[in-house]
N, C-alpha and C positions, 0 to 999 in steps of 0.2 A: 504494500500500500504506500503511495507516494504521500508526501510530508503535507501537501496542502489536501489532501482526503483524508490524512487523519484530522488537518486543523478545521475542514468543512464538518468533520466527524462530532467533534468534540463541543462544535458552537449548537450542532441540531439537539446534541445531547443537553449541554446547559440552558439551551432555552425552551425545549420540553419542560425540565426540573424548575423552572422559573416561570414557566405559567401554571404548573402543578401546584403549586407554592401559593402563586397569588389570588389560582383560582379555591385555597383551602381560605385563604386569608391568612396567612402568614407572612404575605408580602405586602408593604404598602405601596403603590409607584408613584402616590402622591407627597412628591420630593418637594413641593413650592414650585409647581412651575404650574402658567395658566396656558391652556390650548388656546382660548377664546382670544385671550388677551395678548397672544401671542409673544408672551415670555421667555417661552422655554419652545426644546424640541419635541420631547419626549413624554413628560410628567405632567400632570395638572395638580392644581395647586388643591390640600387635602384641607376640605371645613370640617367643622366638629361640632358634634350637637350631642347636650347631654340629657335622656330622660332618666325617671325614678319612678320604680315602683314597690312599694312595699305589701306584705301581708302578714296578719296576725292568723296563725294555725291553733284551729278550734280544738278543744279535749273530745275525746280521748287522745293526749299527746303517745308517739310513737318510743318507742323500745330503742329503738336507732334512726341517727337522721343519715341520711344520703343526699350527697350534696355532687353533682355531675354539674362539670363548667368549662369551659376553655378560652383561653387567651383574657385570662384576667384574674383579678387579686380576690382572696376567700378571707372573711374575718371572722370567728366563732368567738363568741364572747357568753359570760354568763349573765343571764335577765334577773333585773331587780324583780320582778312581782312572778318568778316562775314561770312565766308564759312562751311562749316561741313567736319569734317574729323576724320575717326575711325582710331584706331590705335589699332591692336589684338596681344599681344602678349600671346603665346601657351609654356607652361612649358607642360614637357611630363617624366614620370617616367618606365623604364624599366629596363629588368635585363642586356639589354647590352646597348653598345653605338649607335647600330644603331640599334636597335630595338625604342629607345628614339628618333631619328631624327627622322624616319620614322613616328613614331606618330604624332611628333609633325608640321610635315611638311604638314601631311594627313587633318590637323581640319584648317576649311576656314570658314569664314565670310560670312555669306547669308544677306542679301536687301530683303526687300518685301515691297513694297508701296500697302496699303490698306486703300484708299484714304485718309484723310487727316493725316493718319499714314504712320510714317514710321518704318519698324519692324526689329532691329539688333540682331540677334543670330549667332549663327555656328551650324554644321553638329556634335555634339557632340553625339546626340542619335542613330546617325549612326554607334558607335564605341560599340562593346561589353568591352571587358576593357577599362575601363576611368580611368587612374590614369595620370590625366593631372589637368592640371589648366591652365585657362582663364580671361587673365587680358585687360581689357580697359581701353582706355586714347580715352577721344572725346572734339572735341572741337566743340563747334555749340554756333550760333549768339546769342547774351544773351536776358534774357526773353522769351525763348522757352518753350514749354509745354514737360515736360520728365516725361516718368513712368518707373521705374529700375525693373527689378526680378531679382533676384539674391541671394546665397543661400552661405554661406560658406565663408566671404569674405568680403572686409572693402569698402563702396560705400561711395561719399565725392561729391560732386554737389558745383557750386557754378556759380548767377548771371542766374540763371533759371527761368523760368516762372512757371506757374501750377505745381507743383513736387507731383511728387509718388511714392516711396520705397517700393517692400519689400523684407526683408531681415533675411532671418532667420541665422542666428549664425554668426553674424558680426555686428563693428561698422559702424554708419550713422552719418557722416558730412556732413554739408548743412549749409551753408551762403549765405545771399542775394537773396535769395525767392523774387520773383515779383509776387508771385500768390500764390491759398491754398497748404499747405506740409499737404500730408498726407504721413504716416508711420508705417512700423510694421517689428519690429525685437526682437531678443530674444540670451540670452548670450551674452551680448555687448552693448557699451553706445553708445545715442544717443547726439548729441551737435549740438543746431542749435542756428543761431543768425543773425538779420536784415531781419526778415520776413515781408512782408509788409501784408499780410491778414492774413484768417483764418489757424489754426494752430491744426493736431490730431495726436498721437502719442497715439501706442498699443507695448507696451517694456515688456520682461519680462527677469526677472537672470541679470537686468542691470540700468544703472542710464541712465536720462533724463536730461539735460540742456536746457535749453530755455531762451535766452536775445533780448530783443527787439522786442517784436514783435507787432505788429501793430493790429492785428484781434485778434478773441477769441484762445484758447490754451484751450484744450481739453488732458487730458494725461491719460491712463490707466497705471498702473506700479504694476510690483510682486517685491518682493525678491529687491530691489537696491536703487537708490535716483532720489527724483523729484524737480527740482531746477526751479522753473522761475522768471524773474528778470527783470521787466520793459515789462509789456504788459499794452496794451492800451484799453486793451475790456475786458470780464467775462473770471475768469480762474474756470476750472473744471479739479480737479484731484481725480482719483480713485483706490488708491493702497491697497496692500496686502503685508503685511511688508517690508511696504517704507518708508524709510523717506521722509518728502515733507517740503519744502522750497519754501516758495513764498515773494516775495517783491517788490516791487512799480507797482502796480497793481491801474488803473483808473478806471476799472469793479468790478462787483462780486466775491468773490471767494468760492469757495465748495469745500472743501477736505477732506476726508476720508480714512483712512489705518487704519493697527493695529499693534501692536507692535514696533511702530517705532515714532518717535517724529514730531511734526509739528508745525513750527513755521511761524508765518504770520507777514509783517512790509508795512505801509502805503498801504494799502489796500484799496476798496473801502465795504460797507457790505460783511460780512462772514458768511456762516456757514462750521462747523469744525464736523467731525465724529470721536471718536476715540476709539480704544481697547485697553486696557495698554498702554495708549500713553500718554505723555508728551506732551499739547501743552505751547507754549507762542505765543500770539497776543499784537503786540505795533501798536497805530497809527491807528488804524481802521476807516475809516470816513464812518459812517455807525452801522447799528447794526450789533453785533455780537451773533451766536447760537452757544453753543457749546455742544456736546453729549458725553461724555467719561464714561469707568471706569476704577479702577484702575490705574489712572495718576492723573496728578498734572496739575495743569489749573492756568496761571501765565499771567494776559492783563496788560496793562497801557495803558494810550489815546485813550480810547473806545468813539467814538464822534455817540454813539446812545447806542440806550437799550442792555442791557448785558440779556443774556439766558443760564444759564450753569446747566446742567442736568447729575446726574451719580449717581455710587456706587462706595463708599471707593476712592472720590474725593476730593485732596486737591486744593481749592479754593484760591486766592489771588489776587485781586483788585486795581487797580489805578487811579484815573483821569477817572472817568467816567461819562461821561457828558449828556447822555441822560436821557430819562424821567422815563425809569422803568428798575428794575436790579430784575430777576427771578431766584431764585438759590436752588438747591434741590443735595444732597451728604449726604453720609454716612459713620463713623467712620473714618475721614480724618479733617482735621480746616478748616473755612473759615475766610478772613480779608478779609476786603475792608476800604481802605480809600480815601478819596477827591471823595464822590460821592452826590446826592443832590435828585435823581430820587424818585418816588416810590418803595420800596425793600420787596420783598416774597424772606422768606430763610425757607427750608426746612430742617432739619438734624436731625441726630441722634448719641451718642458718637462720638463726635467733638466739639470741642472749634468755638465759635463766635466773632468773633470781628470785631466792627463794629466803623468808626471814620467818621461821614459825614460832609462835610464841611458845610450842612446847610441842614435842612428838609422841603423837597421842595413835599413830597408828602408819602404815609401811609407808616410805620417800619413796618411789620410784620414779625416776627421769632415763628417757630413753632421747639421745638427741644425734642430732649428726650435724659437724661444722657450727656447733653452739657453744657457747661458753656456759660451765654452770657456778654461779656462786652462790654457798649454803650458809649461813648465818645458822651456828651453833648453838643452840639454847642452854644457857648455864647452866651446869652440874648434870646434864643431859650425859648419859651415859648407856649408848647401843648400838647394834653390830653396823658396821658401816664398812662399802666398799665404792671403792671409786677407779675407771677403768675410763683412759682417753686410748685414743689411736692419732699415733702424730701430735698429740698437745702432749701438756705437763699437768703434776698436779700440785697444785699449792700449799703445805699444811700448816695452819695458824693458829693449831689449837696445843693446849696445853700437854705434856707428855712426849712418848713417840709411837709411832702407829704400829698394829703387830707386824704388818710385811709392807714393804715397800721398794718396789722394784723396775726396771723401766729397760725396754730392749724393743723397740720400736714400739711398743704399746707400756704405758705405765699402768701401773697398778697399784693399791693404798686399800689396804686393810688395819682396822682398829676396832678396840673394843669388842674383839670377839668373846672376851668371857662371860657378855650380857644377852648369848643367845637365848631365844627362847621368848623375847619383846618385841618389838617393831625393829623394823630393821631400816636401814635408807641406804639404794645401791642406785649409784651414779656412771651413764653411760653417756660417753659424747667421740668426737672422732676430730682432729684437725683444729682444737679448737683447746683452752685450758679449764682446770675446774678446778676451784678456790673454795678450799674450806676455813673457815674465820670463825671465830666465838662471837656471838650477838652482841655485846660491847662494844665492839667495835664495828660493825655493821653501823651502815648511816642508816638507819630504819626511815622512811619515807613514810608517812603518815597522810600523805596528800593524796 
């Protein structure tokens, strides 16, 4: 196909999709330009005319409200005297001024009770040009069960019962949930807060906030940020270059993105997913799992076993208080200090360092082309071996070791007559490994 039949190709193609569009109402092509008046080439110039219409919904009130709308803004609000009242107002876009009344006077509000629903829409598909917009304001008794559709347009609930959104290319506000919010919008943020249950959000091209909530928080997210802040049950988030932020959490927490950073604080057990991601975790009561590569992995106050798994991972430990710390990364360093558990380190080209407040169960480091340096716990006293290939080994501890011997591989054994406790056996290759008494260790508390 020669180059100006793909560019005839591609114009018949964009301007199908451009009368498809306009003829949905999604396109305005009243840009300011007047035919008549012979302004412009193309565009005539867009009037605007606004009607309103309200109605007060007779008892027996509905179970749940359904509210179906598009291309305009939802307000749910709770009514002073309990009653239910819609209020519709119709923005209408034309080339003249009463061609815009008329539209905008022509679009009514339809009722349909379908038993314990009730269903609020208008007559909008009845109209071949739609270049209108469709805004609600409803007031209904608080704690009612609402499900919104709406399309184009910022929907805001508040003091609702059961809630259901969705909304495609607009924001969602929602406070004071008396029952589960489920949601799903895309190009636009989400912000909810004082949810008393369960809690699901499907967002995409936009950020999520979440304070307070009471149930689980469930969030999928692309492209934006995922904030939650004070839930009381398991939070599960699963993004695709999001950042995610989570904090004081009494549940679980699971999260997963990439390319975007994620940082967790007072939490309850975590596990972390990440793709060139930065996480930092403080405060975890619980174990923590963490899966990354190429990022940086930065805990303190880990109050259960640490699990951090990757490639070209930088490692960095604190205060961690449970029984086994499992760590495996490559050509990035790993520290840890004030830890006491049983420790497996895996690496390769990367520095070790290792400062335990006390060995409370087996050292093992396995490394190639690493340096390891071990920060001896005073009056610590148990079987240690230490084996480089092509390095050296350092000894800075008090005494002298049982064997020490070097012929193209060194070797350092000490302390053998403490068999039968934890042990700590040091493997590395091309590289040195430095044993020091904690005293003199710069312990790194940052």
């Amino acid at each position: 196909m020669k180059a100006r039949e793909i560019i005839l190709l591609i114009f018949i193609i964009l301007g199908g999709f451009l009368l498809t569009q306009s003829d949905k109402g999604r396109i305005d092509w009243n840009w300011g330009w007047d035919w008549e008046d012979g302004e412009g080439l193309f565009f005539a110039r867009s009037h605007e005319f606004t009607a309103q219409e309200t109605k007060t919904i007779e008892a027996p009130l509905p179970e749940e409200l359904v509210i179906d709308n598009s291309h305009g803004d939802v307000e749910v609000q709770p009514s002073a005297d309990g009653s239910l009242t819609v209020s519709l107002q119709t923005k209408a876009y034309r080339r003249s001024e009463e061609e815009a009344r008329e539209a905008a006077q022509a679009v009514h509000l339809t009722v349909d009770r379908q038993g314990a629903k009730l269903v609020l829409s208008t007559n909008r598909d009845t109209f071949r040009t739609k270049r209108f917009q469709t805004n609600w304001l409803i007031r209904l008794p608080e704690g009612r069960a609402i499900d919104i559709r709406n399309s184009y347009g910022q929907v805001k609930t508040e003091r609702t019962g059961g809630t259901s959104i969705t909304n495609s290319h607009g924001p969602v506000a929602s406070r004071d949930v008396r029952g589960t919010f489920v949601c799903q919008t895309s190009y636009d943020d989400v912000t909810l807060s004082d949810l008393a249950a369960d809690c699901r959000v499907e967002c995409q091209h936009g950020s999520v906030r979440a304070a307070r909530v009471k149930g689980r928080v469930e969030v999928t997210s692309s492209y934006g940020e995922v904030r939650v802040e004070d839930a009381g049950a398991d939070v599960v988030i699963n993004g695709v270059h999001a950042e995610i932020a989570v904090l004081k959490v009494g549940g679980t927490v699971k999260a997963e993105t990439t390319y975007r950073d994620i940082s967790l604080a007072e939490t309850g057990p975590a596990t972390v997913i990440g793709h060139h991601s930065d996480v930092d975790a403080q405060e975890i009561n619980g174990d923590l799992d963490v899966a990354d590569i190429y990022g940086r992995v930065s805990v303190r106050g880990v109050r259960g076993s640490l699990s951090v798994h990757g490639r070209s991972l930088e490692i960095k430990g604190r205060t961690i208080s449970g029984p086994k710390l499992s760590l495996s990364t490559s050509y990035q360093n790993v520290d840890l200090a004030d830890f006491s558990g049983q420790t497996d380190i895996t690496t390769a080209h990367g520095s070790v360092s290792l400062q335990p407040s006390r060995i409370g169960g087996d050292i093992i480091v396995q490394a190639e082309h690493s340096e390891i340096r071990l920060a001896w716990p005073s009056g610590a006293v148990l079987p240690l071996e230490a084996r480089t290939r092509n390095g050296s080994i350092h000894w800075g501890l008090q005494g002298k070791p049982d064997l020490e011997k070097t012929n193209g591989e060194s070797l350092l054994r000490a302390f053998g007559q403490a068999a039968g406790g934890p042990r700590v056996n040091l493997n590395t290759s091309y590289a040195d490994i430095i044993l020091e008494p904690a005293a003199a260790a710069e312990t790194d508390k940052d």
